[in-house]
C-alpha positions in Angstrom: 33.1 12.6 -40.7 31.6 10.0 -38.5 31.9 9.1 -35.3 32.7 5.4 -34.0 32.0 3.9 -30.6 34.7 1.5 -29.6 35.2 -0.5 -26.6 38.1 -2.7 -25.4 37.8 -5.7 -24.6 40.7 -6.1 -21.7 39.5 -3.3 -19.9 36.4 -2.7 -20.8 37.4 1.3 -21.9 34.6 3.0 -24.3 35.1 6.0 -26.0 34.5 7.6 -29.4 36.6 8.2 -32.8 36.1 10.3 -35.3 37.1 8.9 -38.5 36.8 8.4 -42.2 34.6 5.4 -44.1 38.0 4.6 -45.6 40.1 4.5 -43.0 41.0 1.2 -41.4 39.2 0.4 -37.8 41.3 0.8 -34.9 42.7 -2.4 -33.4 44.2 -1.3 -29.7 43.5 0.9 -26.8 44.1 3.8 -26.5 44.9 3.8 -22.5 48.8 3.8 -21.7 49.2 0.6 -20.0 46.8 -1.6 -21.7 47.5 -2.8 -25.2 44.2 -4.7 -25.7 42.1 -5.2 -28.6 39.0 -3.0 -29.4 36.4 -3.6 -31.2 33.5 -1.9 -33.0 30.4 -1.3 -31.2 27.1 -0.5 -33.3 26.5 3.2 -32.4 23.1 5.5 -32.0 23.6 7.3 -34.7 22.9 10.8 -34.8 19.3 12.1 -34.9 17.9 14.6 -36.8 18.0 18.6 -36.5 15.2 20.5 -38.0 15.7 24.0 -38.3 13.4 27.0 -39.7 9.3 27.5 -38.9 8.7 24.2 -39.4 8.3 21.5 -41.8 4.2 21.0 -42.6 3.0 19.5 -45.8 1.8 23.1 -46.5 5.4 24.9 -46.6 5.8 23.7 -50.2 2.4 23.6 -51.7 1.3 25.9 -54.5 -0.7 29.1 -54.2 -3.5 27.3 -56.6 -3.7 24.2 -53.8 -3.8 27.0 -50.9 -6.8 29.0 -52.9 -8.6 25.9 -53.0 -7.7 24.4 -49.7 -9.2 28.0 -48.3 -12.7 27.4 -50.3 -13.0 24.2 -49.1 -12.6 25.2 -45.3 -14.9 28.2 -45.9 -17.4 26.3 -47.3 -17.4 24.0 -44.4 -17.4 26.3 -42.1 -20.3 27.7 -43.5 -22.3 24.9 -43.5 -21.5 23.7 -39.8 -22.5 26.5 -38.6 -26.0 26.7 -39.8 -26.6 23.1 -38.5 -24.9 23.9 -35.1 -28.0 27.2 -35.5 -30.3 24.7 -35.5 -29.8 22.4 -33.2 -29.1 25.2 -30.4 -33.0 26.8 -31.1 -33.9 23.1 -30.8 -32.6 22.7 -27.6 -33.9 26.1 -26.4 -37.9 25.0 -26.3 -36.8 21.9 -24.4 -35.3 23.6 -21.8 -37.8 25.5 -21.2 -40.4 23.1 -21.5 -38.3 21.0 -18.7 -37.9 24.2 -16.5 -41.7 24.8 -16.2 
């Protein structure tokens, strides 16, 4: 069921009511002593509760797409780490050079 914000508009009350879609909106306060009109405010809303490990693209994906996936991020890990080889024994000589 959801819940409605009202507010009156004699006394400025706010407060909340539970109620169905079909049922009709409330029309007076619900204070003893004041008798006023309400009327509908536009609510928040309720927000979203996610529950479990998580929710990743990769929850729900197959196990031929994982097999794949798992190449792929082999293969480039293999390849960046020869480049990243080869660029530290570059930067070795200089060093030295500068050091001297």
């Amino acid at each position: 069921m959801p819940t409605y914000d009202y507010e009156c508009t004699s006394c400025g009350h706010q407060f909340e009511a539970r109620q169905s879609m079909k049922d009709p909106h409330l029309t007076e306060c619900p204070i003893s002593g004041c008798s006023g009109p309400v009327k509908r405010r536009i609510g928040a809303g309720a927000g979203f509760i996610f529950k479990g490990s998580g929710f990743y693209i990769t929850d729900y994906r197959s196990d031929a797409y994982k097999a794949a996936a798992k190449k792929d991020s082999a293969a480039t890990t293999s390849s960046g780490s020869s480049s990243s080889s080869a660029s530290s024994s570059a930067s070795s000589p200089a060093s030295s050079a500068s050091a001297s």
